[in-house]
N, C-alpha and C positions, 0 to 999 in steps of 0.2 A: 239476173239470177233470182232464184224463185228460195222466197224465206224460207226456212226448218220451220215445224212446226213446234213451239214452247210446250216442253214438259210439264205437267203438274204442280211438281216440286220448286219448277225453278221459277213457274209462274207466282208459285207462292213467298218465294224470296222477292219478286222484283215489287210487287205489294208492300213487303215488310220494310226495304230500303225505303219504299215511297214514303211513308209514316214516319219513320225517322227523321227523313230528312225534312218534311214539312214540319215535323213539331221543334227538328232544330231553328227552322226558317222563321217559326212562330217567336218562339223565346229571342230569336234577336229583334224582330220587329218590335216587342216589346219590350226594347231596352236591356235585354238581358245579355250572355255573351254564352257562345257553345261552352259547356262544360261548367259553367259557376253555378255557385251553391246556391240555393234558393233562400228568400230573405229567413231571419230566425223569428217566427210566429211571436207578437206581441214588444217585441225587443223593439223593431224596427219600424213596424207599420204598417210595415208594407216591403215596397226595394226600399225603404228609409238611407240614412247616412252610413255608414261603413262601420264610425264609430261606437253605435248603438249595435252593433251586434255580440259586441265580446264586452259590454260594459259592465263592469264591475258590481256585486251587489253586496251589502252588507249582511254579517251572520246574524241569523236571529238571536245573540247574546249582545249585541251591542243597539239594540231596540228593546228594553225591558216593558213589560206589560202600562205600566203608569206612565212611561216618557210620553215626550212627544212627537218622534218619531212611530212611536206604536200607534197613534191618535191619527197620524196622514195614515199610517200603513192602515189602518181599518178604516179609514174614509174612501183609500183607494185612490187617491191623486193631491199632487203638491201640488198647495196655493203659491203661485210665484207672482209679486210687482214687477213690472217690466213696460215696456214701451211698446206700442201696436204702432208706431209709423217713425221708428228709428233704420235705415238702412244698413244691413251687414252687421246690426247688431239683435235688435228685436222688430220685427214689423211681421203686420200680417199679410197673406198673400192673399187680393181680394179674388183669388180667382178659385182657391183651395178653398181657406179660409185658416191656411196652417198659419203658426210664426215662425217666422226664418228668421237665425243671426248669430253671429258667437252666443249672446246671454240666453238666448233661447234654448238654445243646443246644449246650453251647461245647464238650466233647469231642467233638461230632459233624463242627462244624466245623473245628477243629484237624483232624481224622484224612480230613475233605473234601478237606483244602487237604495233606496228606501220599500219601495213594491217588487223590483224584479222586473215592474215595466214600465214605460215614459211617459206616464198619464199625468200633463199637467195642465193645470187652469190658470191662466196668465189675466189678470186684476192689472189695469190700465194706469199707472199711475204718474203724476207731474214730481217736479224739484220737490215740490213744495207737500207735498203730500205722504211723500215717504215713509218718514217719524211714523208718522199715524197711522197709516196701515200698518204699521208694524206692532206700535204700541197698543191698541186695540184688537191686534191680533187677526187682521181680517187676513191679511195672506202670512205664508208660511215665512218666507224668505224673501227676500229684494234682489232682482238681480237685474243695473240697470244703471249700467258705467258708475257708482255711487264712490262719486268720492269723499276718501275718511280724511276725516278732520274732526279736531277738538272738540269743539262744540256739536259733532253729530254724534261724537261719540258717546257723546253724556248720554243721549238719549234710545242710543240703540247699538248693540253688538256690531261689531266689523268681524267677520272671519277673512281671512288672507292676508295680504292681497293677492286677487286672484288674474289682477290685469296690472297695466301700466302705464300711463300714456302723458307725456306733454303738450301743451298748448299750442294753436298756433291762431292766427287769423287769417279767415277767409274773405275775400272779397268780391266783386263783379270783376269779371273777365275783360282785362284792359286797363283795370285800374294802376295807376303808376305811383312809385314813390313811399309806397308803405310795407315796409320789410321787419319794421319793430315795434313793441309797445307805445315805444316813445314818439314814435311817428303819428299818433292817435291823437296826441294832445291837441287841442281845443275840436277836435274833432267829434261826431256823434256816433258812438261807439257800442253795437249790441252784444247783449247776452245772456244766459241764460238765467233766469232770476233761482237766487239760492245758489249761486256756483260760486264756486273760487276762483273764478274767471276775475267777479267783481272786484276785491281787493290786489290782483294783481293789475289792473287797468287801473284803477284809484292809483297806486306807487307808483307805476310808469308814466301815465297820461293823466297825470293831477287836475287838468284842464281839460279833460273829456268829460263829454257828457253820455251818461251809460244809461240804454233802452234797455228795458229786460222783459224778459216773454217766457211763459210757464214750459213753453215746451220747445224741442228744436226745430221742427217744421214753423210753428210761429217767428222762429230769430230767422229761419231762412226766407219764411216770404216777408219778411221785413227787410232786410239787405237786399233783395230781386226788387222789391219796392224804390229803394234807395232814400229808406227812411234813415238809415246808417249806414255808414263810410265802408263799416267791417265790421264782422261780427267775429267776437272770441271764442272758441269753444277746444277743448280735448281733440286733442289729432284725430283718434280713434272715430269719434262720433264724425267729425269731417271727410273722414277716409269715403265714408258712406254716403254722406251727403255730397258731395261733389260727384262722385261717382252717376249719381242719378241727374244731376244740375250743370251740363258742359257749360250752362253764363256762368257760373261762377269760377275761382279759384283758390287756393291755397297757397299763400305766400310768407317768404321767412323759412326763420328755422324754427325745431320746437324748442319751448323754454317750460323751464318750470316745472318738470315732470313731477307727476304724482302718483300715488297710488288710488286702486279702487279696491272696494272690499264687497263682500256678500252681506246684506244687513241680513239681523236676526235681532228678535224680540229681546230686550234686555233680561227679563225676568225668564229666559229660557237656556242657562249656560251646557245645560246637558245637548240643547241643540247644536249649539254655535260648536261645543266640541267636535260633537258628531260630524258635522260640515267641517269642521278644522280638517279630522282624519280623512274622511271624503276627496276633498281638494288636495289634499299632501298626496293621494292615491294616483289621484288621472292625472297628476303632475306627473308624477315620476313613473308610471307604467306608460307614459304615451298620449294618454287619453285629450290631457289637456291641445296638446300639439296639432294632433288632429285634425280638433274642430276648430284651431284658429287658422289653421291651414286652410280647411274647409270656405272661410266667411273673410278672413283678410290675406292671403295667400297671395291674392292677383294681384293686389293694390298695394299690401307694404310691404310682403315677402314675409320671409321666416324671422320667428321672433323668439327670444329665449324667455321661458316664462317666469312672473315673479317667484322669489322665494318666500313662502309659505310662514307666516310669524315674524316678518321682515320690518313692518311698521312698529317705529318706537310706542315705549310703554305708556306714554303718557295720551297715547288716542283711545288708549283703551281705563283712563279713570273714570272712575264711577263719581266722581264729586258733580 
């Protein structure tokens, strides 16, 4: 049968389907999906996190001209301490050059809800270093599994807690026979120096001998080493580290749970407020849940987040 010959009109429709459908074809090749919204300019980055598009921002009456929220907002980005090679919590991707991780994703937020947009500057910092950046003032905020305790708190603000995690020890894949603290004694036992790990392995394994190393990657190539037995550390940071390290494991239950907080400069209370009302926000609208979905989802599942001013009063003396 011999074809009709195409109208004008309809030539000019079957052109117009064509264009449609290719620039639908486009938008999925490029990660997108027919019909979703395009990222929200400056929020997100780009396609960014989901959670960055609708995140929260502070009214300009709660950033007065002299605070120091006004002083980040006219600098234009939050200084945040954090970690460049913690997995699932802060590290950076050598391939971007972003940081990926829960902590990461909440300094994005926080600096959301102070600019309008996620521009932050992450300052690398160890256990042992913290204080100091803080008390010098070189970053804004700490956000960097920090857990509050007594003696840190003389020295610097806790806002929250804004996490939670208990202990556990990890060790080489195959290892048999160690499920408790107690199973550690006279054993050589790592961890991370400045942690509360230490005196929880002093009480249980009196008779261990404890390696410590300024940062987590160093306690982990030291147990892959088989410099020590097991190394202690916060679930949370393990969650991450095993995840990337199938030799190792995680054995036991968690013990000792504790809290983490946001450090903030001690001589800055109008901050640590401001971050108080912050945090109480992406708690309870969602925000928090999110991004812990986002960065521990796969590995520990859903988690109910701490409650906000929860840590007794005496972590927060000034003596």
């Amino acid at each position: 049968m011999k074809p009709r010959p195409t109208s004008p009109a309809a030539h000019r429709t079957v052109l117009l389907l064509t264009a449609v459908c290719a620039a639908a074809l486009t938008a999925t090749a490029c990660g997108g999906s027919p019909g979703s919204a395009p990222p929200v300019p400056g929020k997100s980055g780009g396609a960014g996190p989901d959670y960055l598009a609708d995140a929260p921002e502070a009214a300009a009456a709660a950033m007065p001209d002299d605070s120091t929220m006004a002083k980040i907002r006219k600098r234009g980005y939050l200084i945040v301490g954090g970690s460049s090679d913690a997995p699932l919590l802060s590290q950076k991707n050598p391939t971007t050059g972003k940081y990926e991780g829960f902590d990461a994703d909440m300094g994005r937020l926080l600096a959301a809800y102070i600019l309008g947009e996620p521009n932050v500057r992450i300052v690398s910092s160890a256990t042992q270093t913290r204080e100091a950046l803080l008390q010098n003032h070189t970053v804004d905020v700490v956000f960097q599994t920090y857990s509050i305790t007594p003696e840190r708190a003389r020295q610097v603000t806790f806002v929250g807690p804004y996490l939670s995690s208990g202990f556990q020890i990890a060790t080489r894949k195959g290892t048999q026979g160690i499920t408790t603290l107690a199973d550690l004694n006279g054993q050589t036992v790592i961890a991370g120096a400045n942690t509360p790990a230490i005196p929880e392995i002093k009480k249980a394994a009196p008779k261990a001998k404890i390696l410590t190393f300024d940062t987590d990657p160093a306690c982990i190539q030291a147990l892959k080493q088989g410099r020590g037995k097991a190394y202690v550390q916060d679930n949370i940071t393990l969650a991450g580290t095993v995840k990337t390290s199938p030799d190792l494991q995680i054995t036991g239950e968690p013990f000792n749970e504790g809290n983490m907080g946001i450090g903030v400069p001690k001589d800055q209370p109008e901050m640590s407020k401001f971050v108080n009302t912050w945090l109480t926000k992406v708690i309870d609208d969602g925000h928090w849940s999110k991004v812990w979905k986002a960065n521990f989802g796969d590995t520990l599942g859903d988690k109910t987040p701490p409650v906000v001013g929860s840590v007794p009063d005496v972590y927060s003396s000034k003596d």
